[in-house]
N, C-alpha and C positions, 0 to 999 in steps of 0.2 A: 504494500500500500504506500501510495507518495503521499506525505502528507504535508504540501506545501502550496500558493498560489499558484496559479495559472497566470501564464503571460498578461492578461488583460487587466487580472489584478493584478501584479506586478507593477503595470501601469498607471492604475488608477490610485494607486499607494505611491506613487514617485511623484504623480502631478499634483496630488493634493499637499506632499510633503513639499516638494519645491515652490510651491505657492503660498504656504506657512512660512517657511523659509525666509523667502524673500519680503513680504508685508505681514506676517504675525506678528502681536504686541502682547504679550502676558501681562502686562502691568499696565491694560485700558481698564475704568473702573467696570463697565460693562461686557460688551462686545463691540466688535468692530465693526460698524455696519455695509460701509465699501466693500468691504472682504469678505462677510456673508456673502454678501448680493454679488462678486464674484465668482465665489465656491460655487453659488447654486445657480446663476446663469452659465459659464463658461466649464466647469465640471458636471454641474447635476449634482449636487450632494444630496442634496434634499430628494429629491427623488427617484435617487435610486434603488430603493427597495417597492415603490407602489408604481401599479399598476400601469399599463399603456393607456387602459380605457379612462384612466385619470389624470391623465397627463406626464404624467412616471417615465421610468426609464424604463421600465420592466426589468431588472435584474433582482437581487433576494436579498434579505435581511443581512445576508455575510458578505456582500459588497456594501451596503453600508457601513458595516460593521469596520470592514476595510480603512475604508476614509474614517472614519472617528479611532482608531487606533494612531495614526499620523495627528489626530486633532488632540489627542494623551501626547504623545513624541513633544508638539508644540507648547504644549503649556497654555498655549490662548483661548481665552474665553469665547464657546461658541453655543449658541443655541440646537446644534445637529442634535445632541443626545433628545433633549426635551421632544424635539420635533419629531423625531424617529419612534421616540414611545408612544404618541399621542396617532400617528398615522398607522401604527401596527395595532393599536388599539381600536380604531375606526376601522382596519379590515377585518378586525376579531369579532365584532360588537352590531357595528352599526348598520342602519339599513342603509336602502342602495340610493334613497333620494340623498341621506347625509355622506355617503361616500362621495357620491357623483357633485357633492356644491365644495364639503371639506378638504376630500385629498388633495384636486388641481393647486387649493392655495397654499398648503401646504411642499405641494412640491416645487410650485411655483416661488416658494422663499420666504412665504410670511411665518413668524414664529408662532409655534404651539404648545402650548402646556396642557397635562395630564393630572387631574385634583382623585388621587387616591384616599378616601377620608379626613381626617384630619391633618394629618401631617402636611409642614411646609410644601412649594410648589415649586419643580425645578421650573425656572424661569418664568412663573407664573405674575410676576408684573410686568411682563416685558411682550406677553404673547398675544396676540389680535384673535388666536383661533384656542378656545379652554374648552376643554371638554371633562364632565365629571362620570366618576363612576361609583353605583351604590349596589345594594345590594336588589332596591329598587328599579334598578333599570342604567341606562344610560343616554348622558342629557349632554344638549349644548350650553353652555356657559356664556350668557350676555351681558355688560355691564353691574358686572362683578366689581367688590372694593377689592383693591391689591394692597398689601402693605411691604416692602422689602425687608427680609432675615438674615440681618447680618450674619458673618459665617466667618469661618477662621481663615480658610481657603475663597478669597475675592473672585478668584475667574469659575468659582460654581456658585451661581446665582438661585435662591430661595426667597420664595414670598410665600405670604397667607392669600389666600381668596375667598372672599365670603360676600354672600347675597348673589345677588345679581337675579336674571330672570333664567332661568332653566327650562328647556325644549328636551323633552323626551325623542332618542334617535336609536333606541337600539336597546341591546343584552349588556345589563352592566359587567355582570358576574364574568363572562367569556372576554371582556374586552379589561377589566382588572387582570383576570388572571393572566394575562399577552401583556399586559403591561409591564409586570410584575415580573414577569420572567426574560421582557426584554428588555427592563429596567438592570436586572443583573449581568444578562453579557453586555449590555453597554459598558457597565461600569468595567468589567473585567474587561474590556477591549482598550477603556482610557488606561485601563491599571497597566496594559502591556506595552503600549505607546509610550507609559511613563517608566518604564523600566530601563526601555531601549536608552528616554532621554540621559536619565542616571548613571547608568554607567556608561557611554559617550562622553558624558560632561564628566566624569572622577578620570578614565583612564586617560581623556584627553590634560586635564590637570596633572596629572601623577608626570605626564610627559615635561610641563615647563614647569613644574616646582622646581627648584635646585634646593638639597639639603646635602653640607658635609662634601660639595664640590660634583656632586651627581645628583640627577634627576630622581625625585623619591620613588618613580616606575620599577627603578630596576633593583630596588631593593626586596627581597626573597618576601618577608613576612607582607609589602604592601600586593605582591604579585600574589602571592596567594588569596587575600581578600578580596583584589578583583577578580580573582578566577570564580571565585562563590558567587562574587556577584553575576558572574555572566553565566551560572549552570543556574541561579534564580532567573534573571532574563529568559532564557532560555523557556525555561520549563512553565514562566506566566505566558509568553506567547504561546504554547503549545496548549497549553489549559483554556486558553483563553479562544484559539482557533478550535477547539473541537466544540465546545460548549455553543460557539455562535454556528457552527454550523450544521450542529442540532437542532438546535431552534429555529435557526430558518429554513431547516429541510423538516422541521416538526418532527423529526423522529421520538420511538420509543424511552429512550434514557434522557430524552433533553432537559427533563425537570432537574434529573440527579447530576448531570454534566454543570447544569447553569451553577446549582450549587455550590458544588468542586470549585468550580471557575472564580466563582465569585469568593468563598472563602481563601482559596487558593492565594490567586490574586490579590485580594487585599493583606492578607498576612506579610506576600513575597516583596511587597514595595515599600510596604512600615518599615519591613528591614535594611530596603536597598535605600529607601530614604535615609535612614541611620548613619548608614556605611557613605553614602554620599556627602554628608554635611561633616562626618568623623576626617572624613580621607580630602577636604578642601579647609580643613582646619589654617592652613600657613594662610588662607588670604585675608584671615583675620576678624573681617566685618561681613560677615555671611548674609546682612539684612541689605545688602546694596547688590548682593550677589543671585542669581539663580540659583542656588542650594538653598534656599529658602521656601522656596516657590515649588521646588519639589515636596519637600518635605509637608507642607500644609497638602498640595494634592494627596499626598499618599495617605494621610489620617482622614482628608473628607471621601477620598472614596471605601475608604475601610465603614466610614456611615452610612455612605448613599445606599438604599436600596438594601439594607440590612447586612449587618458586622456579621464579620465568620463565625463566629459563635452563632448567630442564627442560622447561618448557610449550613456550619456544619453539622446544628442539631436538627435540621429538615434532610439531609441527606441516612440520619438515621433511624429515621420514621420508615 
């Protein structure tokens, strides 16, 4: 069994990462909004998982997935995850009049947010399209109050959403539980993006420190803790690619892989944040630094969408 991308993903992971690259900002307070509306004009981000008949690109939940693991690599705040949950919940959920008005804008680049009970809302004061889910059914969400939740990690944006007018469009219960579980490879796909960043940025450092007349790389004990780091790298991408492509092929074990993944991943980036901010110790003032910014990612996605302690007490049920 190969278990790697195909050319086209290949591709579409190089142009969205050279595109971060070149105009990514991790430290805008929001999102960038030029640069969305790049991503999803000029690549398709946003629609690459929903349908033709909606404007979509027609490809699957694991080419998205794709592109939001380069949106983890970047550090920069984007609305893809949010939007991706809320249009995978509309194919789960909804009927065909609210597919056929919500996915186009959606794909088309407008931001969406997903109101799972109480809990905060990933980019839920920022989104034009909210949709809720109860046990009741599921509704459109109109002129809703938004409040913004601050958060320790600034490029993953939370609000409250409460009131508004509510329009019955669907199965709550079907389009929660899509959420729920593409809430988790999302996050384990940022987790993997942010692995790669980390140890990039440590081995890359370890090269221009000088300590003792040599570069601190090539000293044995620090060579060995990037080696860990890289069989962690390693092993979140590979958690992380089987888990999304469970879920978007809907297979049999996808609940218990998402689990994996998402436990997985969150525990292997707490660590590799650790080891990133320990191993750029010489530059002194790590708050002016990007070892910072990793390190806040790594503890907000270990929250998002439920801590390994949950993932891995649902994997033992």
């Amino acid at each position: 069994m190969e278990f790697a991308l195909t050319d086209e993903q290949q591709e579409l992971a190089a142009t969205v990462r050279s595109l971060l690259d070149k105009r990514g900002d991790a430290r805008v307070e929001t999102y960038d909004e030029a640069l969305w509306a790049t991503l999803c004009e000029q690549i398709g981000v946003a629609a690459l998982g929903i349908p033709e008949e909606h404007d979509g690109a027609g490809f699957t939940l694991f080419e998205s997935l794709v592109a939001l693991e380069e949106v983890g690599r970047s550090l920069v705040p984007s609305p893809l995850l949010s939007s991706l949950i809320t249009s995978e919940a509309l194919l789960a959920g909804a009927d065909d009049d609210a597919q056929a008005r919500l996915l186009p804008r959606i794909a088309a680049g407008e931001v969406a947010a997903f109101v799972d009970g109480d809990a905060p809302v990933l980019d839920g004061d920022l989104a034009t399209i909210v949709v809720a889910a109860t046990d009741d059914g599921l509704f459109e969400v109109e002129g809703a109050e938004t409040t913004w939740t601050p958060t320790m990690d600034q490029t993953i944006r939370l609000a409250t959403v409460e009131g508004g007018t509510r329009t019955p469009i669907g199965d709550g219960r079907a389009a929660r539980d899509r959420a729920r579980l593409v809430g988790a490879v999302g996050c384990a796909a940022l987790a993997s993006g942010l692995a790669a960043r980390a140890l990039d940025m440590t081995v890359s450092y370890s090269k221009e420190r000088v300590q003792f007349g040599r570069p601190i790389g090539s000293f044995q004990a620090l060579k060995h803790r990037m080696a860990d780091m890289l069989v962690l790298t390693e092993m979140t991408r590979s958690a992380s690619w089987a888990a999304s492509y469970a879920v978007a092929s809907r297979a049999d074990d996808a609940d218990q892989l998402a689990h994996v993944a998402k436990a997985y991943c969150s525990d292997a980036v707490s660590r590799l944040a650790g080891e990133t901010v320990q191993l750029h110790g010489g530059i002194a003032i790590t708050w002016e630094h990007d070892a910072h910014l990793v390190f806040k990612r790594a503890h907000a996605l270990g929250r998002l969408f439920g801590s390994a302690t949950e993932h891995r007490a649902a994997v033992a049920l």
